[in-house]
N, C-alpha and C positions, 0 to 999 in steps of 0.2 A: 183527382189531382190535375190539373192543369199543366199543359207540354207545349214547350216550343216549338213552333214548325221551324226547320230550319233555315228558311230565310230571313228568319226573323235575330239570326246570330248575329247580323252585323249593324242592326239597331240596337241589342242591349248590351254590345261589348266596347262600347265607346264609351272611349274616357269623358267625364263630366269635365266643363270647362273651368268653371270653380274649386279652387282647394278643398271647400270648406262642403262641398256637394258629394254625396256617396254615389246616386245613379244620375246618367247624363241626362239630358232632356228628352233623346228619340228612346230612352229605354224606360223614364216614365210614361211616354207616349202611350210606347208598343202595352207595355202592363200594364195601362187602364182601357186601353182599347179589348185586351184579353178580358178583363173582370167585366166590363161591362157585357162582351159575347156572354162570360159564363153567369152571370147575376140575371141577367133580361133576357139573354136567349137572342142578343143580337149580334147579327153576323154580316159584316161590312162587305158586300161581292163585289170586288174592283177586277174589271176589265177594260179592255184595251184593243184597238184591231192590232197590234202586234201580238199580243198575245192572245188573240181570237187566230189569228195568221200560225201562229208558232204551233199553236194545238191541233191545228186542220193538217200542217205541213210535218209532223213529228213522224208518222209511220214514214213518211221520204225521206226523213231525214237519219232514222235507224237505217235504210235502205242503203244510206250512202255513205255511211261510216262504215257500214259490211263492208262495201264495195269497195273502199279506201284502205281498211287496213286488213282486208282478208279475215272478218271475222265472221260471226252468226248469232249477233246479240238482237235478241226479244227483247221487246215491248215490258216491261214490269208492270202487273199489277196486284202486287204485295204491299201493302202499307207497315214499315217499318215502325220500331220505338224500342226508346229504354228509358229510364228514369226521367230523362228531361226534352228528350225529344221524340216528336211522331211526325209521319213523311211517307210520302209514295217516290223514291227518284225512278226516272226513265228506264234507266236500265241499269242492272248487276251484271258485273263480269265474273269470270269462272274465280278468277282467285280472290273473290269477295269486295274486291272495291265498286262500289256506288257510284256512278257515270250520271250525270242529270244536264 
C-alpha cells in the first residue's frame, strides 16, 4: 500500500479550483508522481544546497534548541507510520509530540 510522506499533506489537501473537479492539480501531480515511483521503481531525488546545508548543520542545530530551552532532545532515527502516513521527524519529545 502506498503512504504519504508528510510533506506531501499540503499538496493533496488543496482545494481544486473548479466546482466541478474532485482533486486539485498539485494532488493529482503529487499521486501520479507516486504511481509512477511505485509502477517503474522511480524515484525523483530533489536536492538543493539549502537542504544539502540544513542536513550537514542539523546535529547544531539539535545543539542549540537544548541550549535555548534547557532540554536533551536526540537526533531520531525511527521512521514512523500508520495507515496513511510514513516519516522519519528530527526529533520526539518526552510527551510524544514530533518536533521536525
Amino acid at each position: 500500500m502506498l503512504k504519504f510522506r508528510p510533506h506531501m499533506i499540503g499538496e493533496i489537501m488543496t482545494d481544486p479550483k473548479g466546482k466541478d473537479e474532485i482533486l486539485s492539480v498539485g494532488a493529482k501531480t503529487t499521486i501520479i508522481k507516486m504511481a509512477k515511483e511505485f509502477v517503474y521503481g522511480f524515484d525523483e531525488k530533489i536536492t538543493s544546497k539549502y537542504m544539502t546545508k540544513g542536513l550537514d548543520v542539523e546535529d547544531q542545530s539539535i545543539e542549540l534548541l537544548n541550549s535555548v530551552l534547557f532540554s536533551n532532545y536526540k537526533k531520531n532515527e525511527t521512521t514512523l507510520e500508520n495507515d496513511w502516513l510514513v516519516g522519519t521527524p528530527d526529533l520526539i519529545c518526552d510527551d510524544g509530540v514530533v518536533r521536525d
